[in-house]
C-alpha positions as CSV (number, residue, x, y, z in Angstrom):
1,X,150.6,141.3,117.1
2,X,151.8,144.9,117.3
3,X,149.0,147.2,115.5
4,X,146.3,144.1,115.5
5,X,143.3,144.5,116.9
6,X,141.3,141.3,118.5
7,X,137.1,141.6,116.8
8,X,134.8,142.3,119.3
9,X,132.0,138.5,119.7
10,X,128.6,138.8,120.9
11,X,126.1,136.1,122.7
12,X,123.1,135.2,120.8
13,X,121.6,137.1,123.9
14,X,123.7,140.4,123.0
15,X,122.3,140.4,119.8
16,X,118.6,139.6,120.2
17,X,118.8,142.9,122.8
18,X,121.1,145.0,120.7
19,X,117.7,145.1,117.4
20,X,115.2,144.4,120.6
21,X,114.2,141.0,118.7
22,X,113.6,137.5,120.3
23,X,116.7,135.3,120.3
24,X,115.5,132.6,117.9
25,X,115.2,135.5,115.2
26,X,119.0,135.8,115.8
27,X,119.4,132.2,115.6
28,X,117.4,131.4,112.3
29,X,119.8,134.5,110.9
30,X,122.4,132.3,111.5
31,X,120.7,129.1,111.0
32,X,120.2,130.5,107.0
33,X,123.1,131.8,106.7
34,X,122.3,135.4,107.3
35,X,124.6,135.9,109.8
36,X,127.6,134.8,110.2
37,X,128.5,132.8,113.5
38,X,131.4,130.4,114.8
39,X,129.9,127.9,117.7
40,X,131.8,127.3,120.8
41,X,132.3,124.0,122.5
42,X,130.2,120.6,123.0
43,X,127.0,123.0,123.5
44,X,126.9,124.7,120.7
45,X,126.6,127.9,121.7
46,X,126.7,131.2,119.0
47,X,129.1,133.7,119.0
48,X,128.9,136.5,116.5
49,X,131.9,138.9,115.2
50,X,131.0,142.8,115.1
51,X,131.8,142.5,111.6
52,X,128.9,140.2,111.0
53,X,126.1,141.6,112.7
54,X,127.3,144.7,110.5
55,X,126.8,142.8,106.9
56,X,123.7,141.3,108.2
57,X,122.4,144.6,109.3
58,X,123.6,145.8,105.8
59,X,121.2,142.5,103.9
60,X,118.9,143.7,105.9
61,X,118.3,146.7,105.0
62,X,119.4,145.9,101.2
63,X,115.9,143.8,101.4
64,X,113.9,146.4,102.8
65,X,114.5,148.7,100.1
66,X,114.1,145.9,97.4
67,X,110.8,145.4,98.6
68,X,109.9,148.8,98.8
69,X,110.1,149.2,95.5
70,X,108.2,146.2,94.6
């Protein structure tokens, strides 16, 4: 793996406090499709790549203007 570089996950948790929103809002991203996320053993618990968050923050804001100009 010389040169490869391992993506950086993040807890439900993480991301709810990175945008300072509550954790289902994070979940029902993912829930939608929204925001891309693998789940983790028997309990189901959300990780989500860097890269994800990224493109979601991206649809996000794609929206936002969209409506703007409505």
């Amino acid at each position: 793996m010389s040169g490869a570089r391992l993506e950086r996950y993040f807890k439900t948790s993480d991301v709810a406090d990175m945008f300072s929103v509550h954790p289902e809002t994070v979940r029902r991203a993912a829930a939608s499709g929204d925001l891309r996320s693998i789940r983790l053993g028997g309990g189901g618990e959300r990780r989500y790549a860097e890269t994800a968050i990224r493109d979601w923050v991206a649809l996000m804001e794609t929206r936002a203007v969209e409506r703007s100009k409505k």
